[in-house]
C-alpha positions, 0 to 999 in steps of 0.5 A: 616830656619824653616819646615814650612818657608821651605815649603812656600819657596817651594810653592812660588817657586812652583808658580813662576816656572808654572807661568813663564812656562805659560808666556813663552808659552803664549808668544810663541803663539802669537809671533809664530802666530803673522804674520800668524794670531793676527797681519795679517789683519795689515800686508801686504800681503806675496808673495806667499799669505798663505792659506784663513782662514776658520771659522773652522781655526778661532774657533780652534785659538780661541779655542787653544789661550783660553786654553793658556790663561786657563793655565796662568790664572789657575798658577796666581789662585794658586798663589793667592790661590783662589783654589776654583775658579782654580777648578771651571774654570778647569770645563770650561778648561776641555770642552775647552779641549774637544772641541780642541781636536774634532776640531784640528782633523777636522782641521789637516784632512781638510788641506789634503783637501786644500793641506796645508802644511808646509816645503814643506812636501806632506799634506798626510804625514805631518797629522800624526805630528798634529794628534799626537800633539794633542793625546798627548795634549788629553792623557795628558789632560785626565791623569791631570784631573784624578789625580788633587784630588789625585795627585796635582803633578802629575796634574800638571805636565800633564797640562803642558805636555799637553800644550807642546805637543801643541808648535809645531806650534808655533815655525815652524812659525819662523822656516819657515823664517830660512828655518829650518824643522820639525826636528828642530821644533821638537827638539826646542818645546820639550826643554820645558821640560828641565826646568821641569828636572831641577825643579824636580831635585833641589826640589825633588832631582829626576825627578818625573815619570810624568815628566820622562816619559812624557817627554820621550814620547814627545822626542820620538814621535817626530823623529818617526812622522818624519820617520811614515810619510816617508812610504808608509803605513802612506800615506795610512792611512792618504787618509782613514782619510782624506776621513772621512771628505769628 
């Protein structure tokens, strides 16, 4: 095969692979919040009855499904090749990503209000694995804009870290029915990431920094949410931010 059939080969692989990461995400979010939210107004009622849903709780669905739905569309731009107009809606993506961020917080810190939480967990305790999802999704975010001019790779790479970070909930939806915990969510939403070991190492031969490094960080965060949100300290931290939003 020639250099240049080589690389199209590549770059249609490239496609292919974030175009089926994107569906597959997507495809975790609405089937992880199908009972909990697209489908609930259909469904009957569970016992014990979950929480109400806020305006609040609706504009971060709203806001978090958009940028879901960004990612998918954004793969299926490049594809295409219509470069131009990927760039144009990562504008809108980047204040979608901004607005997620804000409210995600606002969320995560009016659950302690209400006394929502999952598996049982104390809701001063459990804060600390929201807000670090979406720190995460927020630095990842932030390093893939900086480097979509000078680093299309790495760009990419970030988005869908960043989109990882955000699984979690999503998965703890089914977890909850097989009376599974935070450890396995953990666990299970931080194996997307395998697949971007392996695709890094069939085509570069290597596994990229990005890749390397974030998903370290992803793995990590994960048992050390779990023994943060244990101590004492944390529950003190966690009342002081809950107490911004009073």
């Amino acid at each position: 095969m020639s250099a240049l059939g080589s690389l199209r080969t590549t770059a249609g692989a490239e496609r292919r692979f974030y175009g089926g990461m994107a569906v597959a995400i997507l495809a975790v979010a609405i089937l992880g919040f199908a009972r909990t939210y697209f489908l609930r107004p259909i469904l009957p009622v569970p016992t014990p009855a979950p929480p109400a849903l806020t305006h609040l709780v609706h504009l971060h669905a709203v806001l978090f499904t958009a940028w879901v739905v960004l990612l998918f569309i954004q793969t299926r731009l490049v594809a295409a090749r219509r470069i131009d107009l990927h760039r144009r809606l990562g504008v809108t993506a980047a204040g979608v990503a901004m607005a997620m961020v804000v409210v995600g917080v606002l969320v995560a810190l009016h659950a302690v209000h209400r006394g929502i939480a999952p598996f049982g967990m104390d809701p001063h305790r459990f804060l600390i694995v929201p807000l670090v999802a979406i720190t995460l999704f927020a630095a990842f975010v932030v390093a893939g804009i900086r480097a979509r001019q000078r680093d299309p790779q790495a760009h990419k790479r970030c988005m869908l870290l960043g989109t990882i970070a955000l699984l979690p909930p999503a998965v703890a939806r089914w977890a909850l029915l097989f009376g599974l915990g935070p450890p396995v969510v953990l666990g299970v939403a931080t194996l997307f990431v395998a697949p971007l070991f392996v695709w890094d190492w069939k085509t570069l031969g290597r596994i990229h920094p990005v890749t390397l490094w974030g998903g370290l960080i992803l793995a990590v965060s994960a048992p050390l949410r779990i023994l943060v949100s244990r101590t004492d300290e944390w529950v003190v931290v966690a009342n002081w931010l809950a107490d911004l939003v009073q």
